[in-house]
C-alpha positions in Angstrom: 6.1 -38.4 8.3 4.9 -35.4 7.4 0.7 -35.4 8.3 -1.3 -33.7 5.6 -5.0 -32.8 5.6 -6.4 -32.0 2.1 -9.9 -29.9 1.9 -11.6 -30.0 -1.8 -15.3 -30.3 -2.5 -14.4 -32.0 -5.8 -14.0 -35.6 -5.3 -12.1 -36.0 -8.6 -9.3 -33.3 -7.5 -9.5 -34.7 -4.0 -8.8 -38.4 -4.7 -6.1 -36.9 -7.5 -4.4 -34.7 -4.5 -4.5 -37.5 -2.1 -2.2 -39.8 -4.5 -0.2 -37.0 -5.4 0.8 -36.7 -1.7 0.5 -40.0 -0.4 3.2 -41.2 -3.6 5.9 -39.1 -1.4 7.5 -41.3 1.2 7.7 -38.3 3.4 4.0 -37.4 3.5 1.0 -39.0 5.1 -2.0 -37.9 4.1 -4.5 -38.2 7.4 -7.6 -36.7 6.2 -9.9 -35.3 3.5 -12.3 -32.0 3.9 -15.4 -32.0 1.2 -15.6 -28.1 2.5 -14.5 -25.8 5.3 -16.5 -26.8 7.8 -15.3 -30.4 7.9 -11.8 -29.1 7.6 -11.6 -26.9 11.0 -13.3 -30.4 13.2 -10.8 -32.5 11.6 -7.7 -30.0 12.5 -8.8 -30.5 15.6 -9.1 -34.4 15.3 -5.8 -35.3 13.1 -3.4 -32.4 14.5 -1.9 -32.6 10.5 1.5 -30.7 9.9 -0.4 -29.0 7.1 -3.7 -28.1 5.5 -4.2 -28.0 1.8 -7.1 -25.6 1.3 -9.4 -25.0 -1.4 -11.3 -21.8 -1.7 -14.6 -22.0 -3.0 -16.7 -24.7 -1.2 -20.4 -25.0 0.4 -20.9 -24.8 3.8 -17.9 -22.7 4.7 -15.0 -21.6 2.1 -11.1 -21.8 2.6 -11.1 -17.5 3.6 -13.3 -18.6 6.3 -12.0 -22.2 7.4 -8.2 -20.3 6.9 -9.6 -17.5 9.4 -11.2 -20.5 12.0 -8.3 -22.3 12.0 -5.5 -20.2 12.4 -8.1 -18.8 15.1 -8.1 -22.3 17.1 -5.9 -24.8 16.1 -3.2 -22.9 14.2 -1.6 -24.6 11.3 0.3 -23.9 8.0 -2.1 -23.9 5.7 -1.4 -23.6 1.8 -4.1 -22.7 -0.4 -4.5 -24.9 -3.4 -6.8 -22.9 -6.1 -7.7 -22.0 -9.7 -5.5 -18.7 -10.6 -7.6 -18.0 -13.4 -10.9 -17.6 -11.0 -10.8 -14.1 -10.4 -13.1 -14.6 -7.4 -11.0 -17.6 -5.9 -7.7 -15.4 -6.3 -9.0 -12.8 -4.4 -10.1 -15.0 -1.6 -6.6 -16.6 -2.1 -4.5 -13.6 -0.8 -7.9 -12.6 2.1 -6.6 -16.0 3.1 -2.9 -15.3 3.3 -4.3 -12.2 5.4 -5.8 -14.7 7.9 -2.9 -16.6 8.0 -2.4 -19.0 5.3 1.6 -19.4 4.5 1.5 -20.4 0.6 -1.0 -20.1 -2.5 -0.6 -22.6 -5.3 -2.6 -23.2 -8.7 -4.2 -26.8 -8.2 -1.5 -29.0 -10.0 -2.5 -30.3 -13.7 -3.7 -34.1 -14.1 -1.5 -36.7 -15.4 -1.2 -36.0 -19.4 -0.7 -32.4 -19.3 2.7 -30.9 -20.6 3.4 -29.2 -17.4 1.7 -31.6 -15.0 5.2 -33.1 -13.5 6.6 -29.3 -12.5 3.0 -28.3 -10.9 3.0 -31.5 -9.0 6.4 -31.5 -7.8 5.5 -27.8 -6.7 2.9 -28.6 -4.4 4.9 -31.9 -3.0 7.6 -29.6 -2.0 5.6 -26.7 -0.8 4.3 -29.2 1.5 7.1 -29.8 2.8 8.8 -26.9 3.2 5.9 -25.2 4.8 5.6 -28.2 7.4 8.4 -26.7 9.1 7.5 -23.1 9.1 5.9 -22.1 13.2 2.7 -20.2 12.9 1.0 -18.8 15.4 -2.4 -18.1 16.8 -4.5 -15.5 15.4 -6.9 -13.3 17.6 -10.5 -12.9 16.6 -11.0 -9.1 15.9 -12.8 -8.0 18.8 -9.9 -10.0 21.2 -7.1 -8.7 19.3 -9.1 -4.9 20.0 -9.1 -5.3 23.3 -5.8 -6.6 23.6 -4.3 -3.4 21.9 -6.4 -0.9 24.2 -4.7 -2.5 27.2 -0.9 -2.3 25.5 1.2 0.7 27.1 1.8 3.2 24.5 5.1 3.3 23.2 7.0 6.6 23.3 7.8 7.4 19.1 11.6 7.1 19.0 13.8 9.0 16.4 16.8 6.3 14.7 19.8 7.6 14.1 20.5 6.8 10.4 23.7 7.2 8.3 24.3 10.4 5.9 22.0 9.3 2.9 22.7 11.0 -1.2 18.7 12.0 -2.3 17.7 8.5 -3.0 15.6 8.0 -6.6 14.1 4.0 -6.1 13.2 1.4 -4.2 13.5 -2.3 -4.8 12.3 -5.5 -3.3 12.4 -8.8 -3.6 10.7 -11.5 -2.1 9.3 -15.1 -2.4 7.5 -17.9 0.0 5.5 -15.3 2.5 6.3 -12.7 0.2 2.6 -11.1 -0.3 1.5 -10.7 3.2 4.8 -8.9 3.7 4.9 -6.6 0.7 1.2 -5.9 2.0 2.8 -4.6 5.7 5.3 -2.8 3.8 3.5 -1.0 1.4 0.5 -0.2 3.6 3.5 1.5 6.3 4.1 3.8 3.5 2.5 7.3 3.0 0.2 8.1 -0.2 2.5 10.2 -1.4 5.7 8.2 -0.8 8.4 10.3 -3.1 10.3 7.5 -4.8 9.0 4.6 -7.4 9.0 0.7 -6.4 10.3 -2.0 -8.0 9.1 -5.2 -6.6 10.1 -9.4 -7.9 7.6 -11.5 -5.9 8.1 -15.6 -6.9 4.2 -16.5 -7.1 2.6 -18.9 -9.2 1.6 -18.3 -12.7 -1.6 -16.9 -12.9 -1.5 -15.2 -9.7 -0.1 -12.2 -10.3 -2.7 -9.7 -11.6 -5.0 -10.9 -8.2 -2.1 -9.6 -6.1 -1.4 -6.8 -7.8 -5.1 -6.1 -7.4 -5.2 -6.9 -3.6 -2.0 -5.2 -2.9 -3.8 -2.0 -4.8 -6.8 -2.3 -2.5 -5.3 -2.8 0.7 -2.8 0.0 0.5 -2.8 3.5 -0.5 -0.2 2.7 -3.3 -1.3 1.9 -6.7 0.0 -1.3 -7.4 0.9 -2.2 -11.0 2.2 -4.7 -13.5 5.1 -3.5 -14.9 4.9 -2.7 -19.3 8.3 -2.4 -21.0 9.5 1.1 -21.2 7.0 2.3 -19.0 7.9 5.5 -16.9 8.6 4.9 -13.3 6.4 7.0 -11.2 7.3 8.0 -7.5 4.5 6.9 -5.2 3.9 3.9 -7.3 5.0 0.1 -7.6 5.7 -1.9 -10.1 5.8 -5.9 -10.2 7.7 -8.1 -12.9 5.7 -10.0 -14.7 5.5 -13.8 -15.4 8.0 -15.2 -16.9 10.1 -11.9 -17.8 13.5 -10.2 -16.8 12.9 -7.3 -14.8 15.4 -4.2 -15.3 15.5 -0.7 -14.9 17.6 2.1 -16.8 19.0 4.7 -15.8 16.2 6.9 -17.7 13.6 5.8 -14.5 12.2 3.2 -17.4 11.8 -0.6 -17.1 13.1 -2.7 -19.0 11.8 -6.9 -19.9 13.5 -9.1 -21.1 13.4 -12.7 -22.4 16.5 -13.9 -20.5 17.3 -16.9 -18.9 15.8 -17.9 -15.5 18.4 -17.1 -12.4 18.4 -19.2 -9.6 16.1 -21.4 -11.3 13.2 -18.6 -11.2 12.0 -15.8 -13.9 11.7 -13.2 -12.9 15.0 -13.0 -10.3 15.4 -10.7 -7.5 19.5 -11.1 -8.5 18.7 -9.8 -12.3 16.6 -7.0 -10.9 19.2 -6.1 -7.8 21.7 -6.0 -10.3 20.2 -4.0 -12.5 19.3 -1.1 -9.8 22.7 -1.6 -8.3 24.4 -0.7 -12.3 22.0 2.7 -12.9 20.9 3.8 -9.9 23.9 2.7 -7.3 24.0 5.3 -4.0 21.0 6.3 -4.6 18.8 3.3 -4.3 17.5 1.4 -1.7 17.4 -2.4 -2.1 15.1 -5.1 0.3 15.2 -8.5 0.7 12.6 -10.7 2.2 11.4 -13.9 3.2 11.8 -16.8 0.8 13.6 -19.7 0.0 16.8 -20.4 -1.7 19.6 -17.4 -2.5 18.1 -15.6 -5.2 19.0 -11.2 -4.5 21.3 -12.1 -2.0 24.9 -11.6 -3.6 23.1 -8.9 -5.6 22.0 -7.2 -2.6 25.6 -6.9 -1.4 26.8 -5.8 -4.3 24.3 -3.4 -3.9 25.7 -2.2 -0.5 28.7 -1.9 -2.3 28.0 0.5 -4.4 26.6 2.7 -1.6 22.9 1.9 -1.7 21.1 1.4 1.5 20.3 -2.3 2.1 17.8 -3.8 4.0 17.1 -7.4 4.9 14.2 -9.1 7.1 14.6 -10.7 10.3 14.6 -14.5 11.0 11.5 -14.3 13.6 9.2 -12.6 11.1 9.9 -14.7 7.8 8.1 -17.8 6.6 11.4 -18.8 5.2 14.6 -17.1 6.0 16.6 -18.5 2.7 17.2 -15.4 0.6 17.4 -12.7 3.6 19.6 -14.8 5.6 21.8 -15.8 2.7 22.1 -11.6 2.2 22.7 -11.4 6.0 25.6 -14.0 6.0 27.7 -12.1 3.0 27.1 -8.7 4.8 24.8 -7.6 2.1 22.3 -5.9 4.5 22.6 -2.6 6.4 19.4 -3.0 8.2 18.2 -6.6 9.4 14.3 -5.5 10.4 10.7 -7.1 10.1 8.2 -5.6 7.9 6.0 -3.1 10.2 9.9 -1.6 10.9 11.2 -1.6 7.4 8.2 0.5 6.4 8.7 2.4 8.9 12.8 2.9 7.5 11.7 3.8 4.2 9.8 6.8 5.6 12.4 8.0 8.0 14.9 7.6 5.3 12.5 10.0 2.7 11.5 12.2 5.5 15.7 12.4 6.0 16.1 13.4 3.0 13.3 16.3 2.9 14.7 18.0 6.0 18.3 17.7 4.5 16.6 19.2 1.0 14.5 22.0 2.9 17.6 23.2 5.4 19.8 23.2 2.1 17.4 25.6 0.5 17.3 27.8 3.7 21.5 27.7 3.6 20.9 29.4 -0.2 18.0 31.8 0.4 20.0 33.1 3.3 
């Protein structure tokens, strides 16, 4: 059985969650939280395999019961939350920062058109994310003390392969995905030289808070991507809800109203496939953490074409679906966690500047 703690101030939503769970045979659930305070004693009490977690609450809010528990008794915890508060979704991905694993819109009541697909999203969120490991987090001041006493690495140059002037970036990712695009992009410099496509499976209503947070915490400007809207280097673009996500080979995007791939619009596989047709050798494509296969044959062909591919590592992935999936068909170049494929992207742009700079010194001389 899989042990469940729910945390809601409204007693309506609690008692509606608490059926909702308890309906699965698989679940348990082994406590409810009227706020964040109650939530972090009873972690301690009920040792559940997950935490639902509302945001805003008296006493102590789901940011700040997130940041206590993963502090003490670490947990997944999934954030449960109205996507059309834009105060609760930015506490939403402040949460993810402090450790939470998933973010979900609180599912609809019995009646609504859609209220089937948002509860069986949350019944098998649970689930999935009772299996992921997470792991302590430091309070600041311990985690700045801990760094002063780390040796100092010596900065090492990687070798990499002969690389054609690449024009994008793409990335696609899922369950995990926003903490991860957050590392990736914050490893980047302000003036990164290439545009960056990005498909991140989040639920409706979520997206304009993370392109918002992402914009915030990075020095990239972070948008929602228009059709037929330029590509600009230095910038990143996310698909929209419930749209196709393309680009041509004029730097433009392209949405369309096509059919859901891998059960999910927008797909990682339409937008791989699309950079893989019009840009080829010259782009770079990244696959991260999330469940299912969606990018991962796309991702390959990709590599096949001559673009440099990049996949994340098992250890650092909340779920290691789509990445591993890539990994097994020989789709990646690079297998790396976050912090290191930032860190790629820049060596491969700072690769290409030398290669541009001593090429111009080979014609002025």
């Amino acid at each position: 059985m899989i042990k469940v703690l729910i945390t809601e101030d409204s007693p309506v939503v609690r008692g509606f969650l608490e059926h909702v769970l308890n309906s699965d045979p698989d679940i348990q659930v082994v406590g409810t939280a009227q706020n964040g305070e109650e939530a972090v004693n009873m972690v301690a009490v009920h040792k559940p395999d997950v935490v639902t977690m509302d945001i805003h609450m008296p006493k102590m809010d789901g940011f700040e019961a997130t940041r206590k528990i993963m502090e003490t008794n670490p947990v997944p915890v999934v954030i449960v939350s109205a996507s059309w508060n834009p105060e609760e979704v930015d506490k939403t991905f402040r949460s993810m920062e402090a450790g939470a694993v998933a973010a979900l819109e609180k599912p609809r009541g019995f009646g609504y058109p859609d209220a089937d697909s948002s509860i069986q999203q949350l019944v098998s969120t649970v689930k999935m994310m009772s299996e992921v490991t997470v792991v302590r987090r430091w309070t600041k001041t311990r985690f700045q003390k801990a760094e002063a006493l780390k040796p100092k690495k010596r900065k090492e140059i990687l070798d990499l392969p002969e690389v054609p002037d690449m024009k994008i970036v793409a990335i696609g990712a899922s369950t995990g995905g926003p903490m991860v695009l957050q590392t990736i992009l914050s490893g980047l410099m302000k003036d990164f030289p290439l545009p960056v496509v990005i498909v991140q499976h989040i639920a409706p209503g979520f997206l304009p808070g993370l392109a918002d947070w992402l914009s915030r915490t990075t020095e990239i400007p972070v948008h929602i991507a228009c059709d037929d809207e330029k590509l600009m280097p230095g910038h990143a673009y996310l698909a929209p809800d419930a749209k196709q996500m393309g680009v041509n080979s004029r730097n433009r995007v392209e949405l369309k109203n096509a059919a859901p791939e891998h059960s999910v619009c927008p797909s990682v596989s339409y937008m791989f496939r699309s950079v893989a047709q019009n840009f080829g050798r010259y782009a770079i494509g990244v696959i991260c953490t999330g469940m299912g296969r969606d990018g991962a044959m796309e991702l390959k062909l990709l590599r096949d074409k001559g673009g440099y591919t990049i996949a994340q590592d098992k250890t650092s992935s909340i779920v290691h679906g789509m990445p591993g999936e890539a990994i097994k068909l020989d789709g990646a170049i690079d297998v790396l966690p976050p912090k290191q494929i930032a860190e790629r992207l820049r060596k491969l742009v700072i690769k290409e500047k030398s290669n541009l700079e001593l090429n111009s010194m080979s014609i002025e001389s």
